[in-house]
C-alpha positions as a printed NumPy array, in Angstrom:
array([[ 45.846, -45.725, -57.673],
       [ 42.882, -43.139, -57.642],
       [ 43.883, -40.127, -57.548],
       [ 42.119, -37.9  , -54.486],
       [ 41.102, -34.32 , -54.585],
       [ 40.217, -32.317, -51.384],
       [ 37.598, -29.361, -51.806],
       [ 38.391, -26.259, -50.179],
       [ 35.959, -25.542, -47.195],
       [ 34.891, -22.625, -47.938],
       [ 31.889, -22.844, -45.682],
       [ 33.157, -22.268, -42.007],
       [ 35.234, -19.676, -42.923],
       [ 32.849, -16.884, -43.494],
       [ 30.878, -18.097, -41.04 ],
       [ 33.989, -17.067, -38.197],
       [ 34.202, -13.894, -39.532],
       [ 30.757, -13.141, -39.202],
       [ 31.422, -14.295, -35.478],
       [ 34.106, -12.171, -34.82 ],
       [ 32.953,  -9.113, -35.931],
       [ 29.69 ,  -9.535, -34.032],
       [ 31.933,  -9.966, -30.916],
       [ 33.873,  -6.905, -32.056],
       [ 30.676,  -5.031, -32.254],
       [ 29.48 ,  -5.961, -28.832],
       [ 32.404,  -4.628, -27.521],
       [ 32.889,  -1.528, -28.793],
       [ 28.916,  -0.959, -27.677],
       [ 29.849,  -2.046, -24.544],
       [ 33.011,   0.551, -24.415],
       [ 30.595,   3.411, -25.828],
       [ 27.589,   2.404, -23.3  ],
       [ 30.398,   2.318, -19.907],
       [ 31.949,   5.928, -21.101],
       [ 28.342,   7.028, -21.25 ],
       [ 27.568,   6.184, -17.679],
       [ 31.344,   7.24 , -16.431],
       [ 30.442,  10.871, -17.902],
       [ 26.892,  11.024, -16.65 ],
       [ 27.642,   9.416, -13.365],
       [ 30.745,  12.354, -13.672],
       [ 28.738,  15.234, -14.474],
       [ 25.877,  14.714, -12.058],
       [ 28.525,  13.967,  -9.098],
       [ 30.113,  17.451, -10.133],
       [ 26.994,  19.335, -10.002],
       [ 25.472,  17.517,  -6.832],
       [ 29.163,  18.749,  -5.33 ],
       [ 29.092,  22.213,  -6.155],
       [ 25.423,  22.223,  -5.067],
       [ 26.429,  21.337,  -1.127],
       [ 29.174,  24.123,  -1.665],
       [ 26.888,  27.036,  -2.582],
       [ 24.538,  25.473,   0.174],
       [ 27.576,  25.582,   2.823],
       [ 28.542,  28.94 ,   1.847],
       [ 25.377,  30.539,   1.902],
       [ 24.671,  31.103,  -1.927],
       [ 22.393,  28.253,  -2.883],
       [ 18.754,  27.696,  -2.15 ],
       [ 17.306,  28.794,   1.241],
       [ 15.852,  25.647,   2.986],
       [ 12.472,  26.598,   2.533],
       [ 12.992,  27.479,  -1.603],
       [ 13.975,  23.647,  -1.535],
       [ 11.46 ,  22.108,   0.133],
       [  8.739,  24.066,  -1.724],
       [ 10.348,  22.807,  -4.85 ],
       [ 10.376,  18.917,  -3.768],
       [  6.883,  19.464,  -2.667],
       [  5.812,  20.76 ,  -6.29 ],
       [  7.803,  18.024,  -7.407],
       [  5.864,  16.04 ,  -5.281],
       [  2.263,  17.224,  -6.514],
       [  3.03 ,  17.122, -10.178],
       [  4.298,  13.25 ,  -9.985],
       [  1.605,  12.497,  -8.424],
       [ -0.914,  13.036, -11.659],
       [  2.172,  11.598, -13.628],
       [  2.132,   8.395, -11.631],
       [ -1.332,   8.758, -11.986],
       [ -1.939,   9.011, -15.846],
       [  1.472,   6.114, -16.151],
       [ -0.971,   3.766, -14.812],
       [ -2.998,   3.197, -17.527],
       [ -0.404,   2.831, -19.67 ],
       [  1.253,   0.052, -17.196],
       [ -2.557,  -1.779, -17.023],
       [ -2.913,  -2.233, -20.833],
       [  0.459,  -2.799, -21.536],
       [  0.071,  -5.589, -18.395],
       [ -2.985,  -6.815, -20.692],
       [ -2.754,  -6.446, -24.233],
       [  0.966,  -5.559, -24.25 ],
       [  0.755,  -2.37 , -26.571],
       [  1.917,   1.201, -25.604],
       [ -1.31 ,   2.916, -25.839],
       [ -0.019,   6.287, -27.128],
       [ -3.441,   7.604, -27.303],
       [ -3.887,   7.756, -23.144],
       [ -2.754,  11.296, -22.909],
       [ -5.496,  12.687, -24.595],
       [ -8.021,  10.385, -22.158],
       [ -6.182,  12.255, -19.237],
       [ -6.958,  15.94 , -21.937],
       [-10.747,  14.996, -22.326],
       [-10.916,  14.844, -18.358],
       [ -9.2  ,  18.296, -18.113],
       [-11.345,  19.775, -20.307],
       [-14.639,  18.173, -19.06 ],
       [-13.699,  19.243, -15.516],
       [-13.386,  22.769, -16.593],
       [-16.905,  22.974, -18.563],
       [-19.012,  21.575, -15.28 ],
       [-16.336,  23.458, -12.974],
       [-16.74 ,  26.826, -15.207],
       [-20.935,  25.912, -15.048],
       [-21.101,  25.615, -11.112],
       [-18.663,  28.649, -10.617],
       [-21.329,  30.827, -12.618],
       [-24.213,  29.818, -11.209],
       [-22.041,  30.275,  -7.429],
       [-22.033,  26.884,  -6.328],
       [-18.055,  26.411,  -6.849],
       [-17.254,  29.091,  -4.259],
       [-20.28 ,  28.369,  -1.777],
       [-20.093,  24.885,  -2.039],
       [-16.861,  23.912,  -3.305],
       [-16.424,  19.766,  -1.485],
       [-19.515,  19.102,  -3.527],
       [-18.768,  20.653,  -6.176],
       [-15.269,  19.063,  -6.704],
       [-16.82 ,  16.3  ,  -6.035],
       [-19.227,  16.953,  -9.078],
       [-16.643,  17.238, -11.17 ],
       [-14.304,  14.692, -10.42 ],
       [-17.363,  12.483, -11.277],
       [-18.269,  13.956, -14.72 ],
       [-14.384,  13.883, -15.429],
       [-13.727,  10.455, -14.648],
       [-17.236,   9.644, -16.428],
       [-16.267,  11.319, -19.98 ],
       [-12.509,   9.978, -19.288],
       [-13.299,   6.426, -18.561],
       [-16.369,   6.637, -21.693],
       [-13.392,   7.948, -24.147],
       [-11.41 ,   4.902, -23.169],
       [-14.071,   2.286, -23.458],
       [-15.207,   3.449, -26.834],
       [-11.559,   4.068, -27.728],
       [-10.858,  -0.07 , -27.249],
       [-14.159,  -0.98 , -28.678],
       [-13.408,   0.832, -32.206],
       [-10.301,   1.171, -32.667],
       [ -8.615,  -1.803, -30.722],
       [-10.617,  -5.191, -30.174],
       [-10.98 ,  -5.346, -34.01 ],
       [ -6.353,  -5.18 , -34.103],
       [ -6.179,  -7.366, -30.862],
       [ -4.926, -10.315, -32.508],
       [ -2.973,  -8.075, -35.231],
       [  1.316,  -7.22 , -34.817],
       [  2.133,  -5.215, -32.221],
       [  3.446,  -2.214, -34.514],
       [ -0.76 ,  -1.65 , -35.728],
       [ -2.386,  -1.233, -32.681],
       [  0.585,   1.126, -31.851],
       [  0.286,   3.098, -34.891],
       [ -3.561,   2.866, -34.451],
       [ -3.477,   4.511, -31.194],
       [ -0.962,   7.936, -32.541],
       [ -3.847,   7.912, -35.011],
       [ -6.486,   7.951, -32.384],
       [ -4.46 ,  10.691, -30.287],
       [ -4.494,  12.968, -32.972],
       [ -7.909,  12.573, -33.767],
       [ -8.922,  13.271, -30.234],
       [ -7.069,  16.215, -30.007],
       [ -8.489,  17.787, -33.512],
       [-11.999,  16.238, -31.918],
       [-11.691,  18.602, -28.926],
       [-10.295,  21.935, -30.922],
       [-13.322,  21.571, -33.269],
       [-15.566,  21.64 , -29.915],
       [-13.926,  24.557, -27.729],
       [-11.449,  26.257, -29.797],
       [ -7.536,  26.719, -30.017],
       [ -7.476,  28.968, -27.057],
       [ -6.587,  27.685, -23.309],
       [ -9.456,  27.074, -20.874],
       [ -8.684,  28.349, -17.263],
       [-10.391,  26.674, -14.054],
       [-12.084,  28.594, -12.076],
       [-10.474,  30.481,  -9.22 ],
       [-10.095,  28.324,  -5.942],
       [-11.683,  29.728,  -2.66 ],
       [ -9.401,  31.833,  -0.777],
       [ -9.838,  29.234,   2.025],
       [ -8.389,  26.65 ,   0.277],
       [ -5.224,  28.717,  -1.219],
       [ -4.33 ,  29.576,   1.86 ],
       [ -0.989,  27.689,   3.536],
       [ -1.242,  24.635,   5.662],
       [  1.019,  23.071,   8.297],
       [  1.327,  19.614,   7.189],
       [  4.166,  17.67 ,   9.269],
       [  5.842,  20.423,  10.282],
       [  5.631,  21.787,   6.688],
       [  3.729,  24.934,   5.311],
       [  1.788,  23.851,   2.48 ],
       [ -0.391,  25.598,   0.152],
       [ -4.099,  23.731,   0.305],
       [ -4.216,  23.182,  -3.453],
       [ -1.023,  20.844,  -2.795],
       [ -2.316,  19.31 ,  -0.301],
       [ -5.844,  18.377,  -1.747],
       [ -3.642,  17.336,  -5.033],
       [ -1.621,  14.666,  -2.645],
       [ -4.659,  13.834,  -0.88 ],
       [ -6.781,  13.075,  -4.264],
       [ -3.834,  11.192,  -5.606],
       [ -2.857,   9.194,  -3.304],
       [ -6.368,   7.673,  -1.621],
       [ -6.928,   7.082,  -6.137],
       [ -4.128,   4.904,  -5.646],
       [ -4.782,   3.392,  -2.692],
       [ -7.902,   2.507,  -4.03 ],
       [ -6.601,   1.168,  -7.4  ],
       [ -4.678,  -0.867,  -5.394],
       [ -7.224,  -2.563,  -3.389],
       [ -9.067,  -3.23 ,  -6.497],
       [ -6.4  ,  -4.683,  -7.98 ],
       [ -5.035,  -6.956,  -5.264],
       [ -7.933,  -7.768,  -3.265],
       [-11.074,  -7.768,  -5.27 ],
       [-12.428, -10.619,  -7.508],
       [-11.999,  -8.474, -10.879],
       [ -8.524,  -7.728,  -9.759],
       [ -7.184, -11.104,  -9.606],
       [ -8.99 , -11.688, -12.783],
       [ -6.792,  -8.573, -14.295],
       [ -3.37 ,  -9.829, -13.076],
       [ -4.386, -13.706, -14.734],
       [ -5.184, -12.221, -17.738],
       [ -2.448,  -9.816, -17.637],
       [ -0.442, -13.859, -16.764],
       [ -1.789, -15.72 , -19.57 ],
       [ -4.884, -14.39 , -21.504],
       [ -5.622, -17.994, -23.011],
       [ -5.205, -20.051, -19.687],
       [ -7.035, -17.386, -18.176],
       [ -9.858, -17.629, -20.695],
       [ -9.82 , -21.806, -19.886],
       [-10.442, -20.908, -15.992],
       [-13.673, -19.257, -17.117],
       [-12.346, -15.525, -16.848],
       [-14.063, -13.64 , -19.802],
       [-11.311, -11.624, -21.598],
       [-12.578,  -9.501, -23.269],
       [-14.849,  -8.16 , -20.304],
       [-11.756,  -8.068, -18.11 ],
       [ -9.765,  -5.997, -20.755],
       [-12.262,  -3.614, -20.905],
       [-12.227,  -3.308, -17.686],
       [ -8.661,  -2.091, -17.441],
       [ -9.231,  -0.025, -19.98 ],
       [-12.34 ,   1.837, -17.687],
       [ -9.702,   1.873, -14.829],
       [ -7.382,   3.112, -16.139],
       [ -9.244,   6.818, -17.839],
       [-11.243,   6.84 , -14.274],
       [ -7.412,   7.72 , -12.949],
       [ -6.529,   9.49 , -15.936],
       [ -9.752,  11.224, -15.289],
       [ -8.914,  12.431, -12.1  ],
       [ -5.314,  13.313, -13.532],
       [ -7.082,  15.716, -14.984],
       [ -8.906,  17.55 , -13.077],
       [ -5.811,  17.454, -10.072],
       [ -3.699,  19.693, -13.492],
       [ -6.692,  21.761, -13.769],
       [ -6.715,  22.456,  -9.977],
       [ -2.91 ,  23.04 ,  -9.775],
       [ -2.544,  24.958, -13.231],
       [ -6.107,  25.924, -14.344],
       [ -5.17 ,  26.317, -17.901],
       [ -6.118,  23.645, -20.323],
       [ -6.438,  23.185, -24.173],
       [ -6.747,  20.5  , -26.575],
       [ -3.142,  20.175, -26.587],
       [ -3.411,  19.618, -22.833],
       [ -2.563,  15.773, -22.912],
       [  0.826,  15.441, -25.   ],
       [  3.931,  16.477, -22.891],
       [  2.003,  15.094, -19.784],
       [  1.258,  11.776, -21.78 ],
       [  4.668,  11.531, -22.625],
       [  5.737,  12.544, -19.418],
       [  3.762,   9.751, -17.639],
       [  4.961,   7.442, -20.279],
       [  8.381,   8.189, -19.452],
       [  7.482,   7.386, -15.81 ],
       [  5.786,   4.208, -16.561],
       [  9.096,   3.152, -18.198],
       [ 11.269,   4.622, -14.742],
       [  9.237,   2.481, -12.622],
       [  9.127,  -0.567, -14.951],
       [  6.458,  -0.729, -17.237],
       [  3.418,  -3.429, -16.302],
       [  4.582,  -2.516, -12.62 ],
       [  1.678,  -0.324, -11.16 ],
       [  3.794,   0.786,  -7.736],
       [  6.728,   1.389,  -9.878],
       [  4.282,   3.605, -12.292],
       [  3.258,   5.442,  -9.443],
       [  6.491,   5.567,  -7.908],
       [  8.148,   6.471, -11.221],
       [  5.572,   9.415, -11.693],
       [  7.064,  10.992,  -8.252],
       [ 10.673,  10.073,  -9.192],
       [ 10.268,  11.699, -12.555],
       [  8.148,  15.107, -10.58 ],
       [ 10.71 ,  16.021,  -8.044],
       [ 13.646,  15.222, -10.654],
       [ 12.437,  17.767, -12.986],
       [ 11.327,  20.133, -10.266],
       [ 14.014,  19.693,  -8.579],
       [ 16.943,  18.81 , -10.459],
       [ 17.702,  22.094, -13.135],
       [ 18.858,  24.151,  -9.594],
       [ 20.415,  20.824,  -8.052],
       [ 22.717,  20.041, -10.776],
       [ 22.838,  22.394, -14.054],
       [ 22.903,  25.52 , -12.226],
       [ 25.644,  25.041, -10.261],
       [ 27.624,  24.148, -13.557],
       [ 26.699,  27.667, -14.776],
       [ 24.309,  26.24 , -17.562],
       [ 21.694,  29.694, -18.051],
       [ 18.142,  29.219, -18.201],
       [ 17.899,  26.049, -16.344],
       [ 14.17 ,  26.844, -15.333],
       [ 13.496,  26.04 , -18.925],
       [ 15.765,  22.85 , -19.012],
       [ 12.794,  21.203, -17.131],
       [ 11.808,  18.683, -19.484],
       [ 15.43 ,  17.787, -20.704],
       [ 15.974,  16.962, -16.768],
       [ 12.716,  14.558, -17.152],
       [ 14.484,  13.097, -20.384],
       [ 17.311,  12.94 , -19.119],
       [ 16.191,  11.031, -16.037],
       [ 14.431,   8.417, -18.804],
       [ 17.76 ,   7.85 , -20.549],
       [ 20.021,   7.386, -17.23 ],
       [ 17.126,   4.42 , -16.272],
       [ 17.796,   2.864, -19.212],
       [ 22.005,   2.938, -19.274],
       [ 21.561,   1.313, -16.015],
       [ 18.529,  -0.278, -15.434],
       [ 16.298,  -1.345, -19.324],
       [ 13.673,  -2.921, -17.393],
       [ 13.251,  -0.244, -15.031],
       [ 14.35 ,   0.827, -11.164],
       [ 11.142,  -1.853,  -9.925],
       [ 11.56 ,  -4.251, -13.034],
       [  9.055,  -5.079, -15.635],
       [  5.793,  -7.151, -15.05 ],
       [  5.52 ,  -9.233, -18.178],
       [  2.94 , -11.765, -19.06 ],
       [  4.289, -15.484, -20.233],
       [  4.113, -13.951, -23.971],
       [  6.35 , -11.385, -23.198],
       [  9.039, -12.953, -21.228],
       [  9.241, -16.257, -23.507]])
């Protein structure tokens, strides 16, 4: 009788293990990620509630001081939602961060302040000041929308059909050498706007709310850019062309749209707002500088990613969230918990705001627009 031998299987085994500790993993991310949110969800219910108490006692903010501060809030997400729109159009299209868009939105700045600085000393800007905003918003949104173009005909059509992680790279490389572009041209020093007409400066009643006028014509710019992006984008020919390519570039490309024409397109688009970003900072802050275009870049960036990237209302919606949080929130919830400084603690609130998104909501508070690449 033939003997029989059984091998041990030594196959499966490691195989379980591998399993289980994978499962073990997940869970104790899971634990981490849900103690996270219990302790943010803690601390900002904490500081919200000792915020109505100084308010019912008398010690917090005077109605007014608040308002003024959600209208600021207001203004300054407006250019963020602004300038987070290009980033949602070309990530819509070519699916690529383009880190490089902040420094569009800086060349726009800085060419609104040379024409503004030229009409204000020849005494148009204060005698004439419609037209000459007007002026500049044109020359800005020219050199803005120019730097773009040129910016995806160099540097990115040649990397379209490259990975992901070179265009990406390219474009950090591109930022930098924008920014080193505009120091050689006007220097290291910041660039202040000319004055505003006292007539314009002065406060507004706006729904039952005083308003300076630079707010208001900051709201007013924004929000009729937007409202015309959006009829672009949703009603005209081009626009529907966008949002198929943005679908499916190669199906797109068999229905006779031409790609590359369209992508450069949203390109233009998207520096003409960035281009209009800038001169609604220059307006609201006057100064500007080479270095201009990085914490608002990232800023608008971070907004983009709020309202879920791809997603052009959310952009824009995330811009305003990400405003009135950071203008906002240090005196809503850090101050009352005694924190000092919180007027400098403005950009950890914006932060901040970024990482509680993405503990509770990854694909932002409006959801992601993906093409068929992206969600496959």
């Amino acid at each position: 009788m033939a003997a029989t031998t059984s091998a041990k299987p030594t196959g499966p085994t490691p195989v379980k293990n591998k399993k289980k500790s994978v499962f073990q993993t997940n869970n104790w991310v899971d634990i981490f990620l849900t103690v996270v949110r219990l302790v943010a969800i803690g601390i900002i219910g904490l500081g919200f509630t000792l915020f109505v108490i100084q308010q019912a006692t008398g010690e917090g903010l005077s109605s007014e001081a608040l308002r003024n501060l959600i209208v600021a809030g207001i203004a300054q997400g407006a250019m963020y939602g602004l300038i987070a729109l290009g980033y949602s159009m070309v990530y819509g299209v070519l699916g690529f961060i383009n880190f490089a868009h902040g420094e569009v939105f800086m060349s726009g700045a800085i060419a609104g302040w040379i024409v503004s600085d030229t009409l204000f000393k020849n005494g148009l800007w204060e005698s004439n000041f419609i037209v000459s905003l007007l002026i500049v918003l044109t020359v800005s949104v020219f050199v803005s929308t120019a730097a773009t173009i040129l910016m995806e005909r160099i540097a990115y059509r040649p990397l379209r059909e490259s990975p992901r992680l070179i265009p990406l790279i390219t474009s950090i490389g591109v930022s930098f050498f924008m920014q080193n572009a505009v120091l050689g041209l006007i220097g290291p020093s910041s660039k202040n706007f000319p004055a505003l007409p006292e007539w314009l400066s002065k406060k507004r009643g706006f729904l039952g709310i005083e308003l300076e006028g630079t707010k208001l014509l900051v709201l007013f710019v924004a929000f009729v850019s937007m409202a015309g992006l959006w009829f672009f984008v949703e009603r005209t020919k081009t626009g529907k062309a966008m949002r198929a390519v943005a679908e499916d570039k190669e199906i797109a490309a068999l229905m006779g749209i031409n790609v590359d024409r369209i992508i450069i397109t949203t390109f233009a688009v998207g520096g003409a707002m960035a281009g209009v970003a800038g001169v609604l900072w220059g307006l609201l802050f006057r100064g500007v500088s080479f270095l201009t275009g990085f914490l608002p870049g990232i800023k608008a960036f971070t907004a983009a990613v709020i309202g879920g990237v791809g997603n052009l209302g959310g952009s824009m919606a995330g811009g305003l969230i990400l405003g009135v949080a950071e203008s906002v929130g240090p005196l809503l919830i850090l101050e009352p918990l005694g924190i000092p400084g919180v007027s400098q603690l403005k950009d950890v609130v914006a932060f901040s705001v970024l990482v509680l998104v993405l503990l509770f909501k990854p694909s932002g508070l409006f959801g992601e627009r993906l093409s068929a690449e992206d969600r496959a």
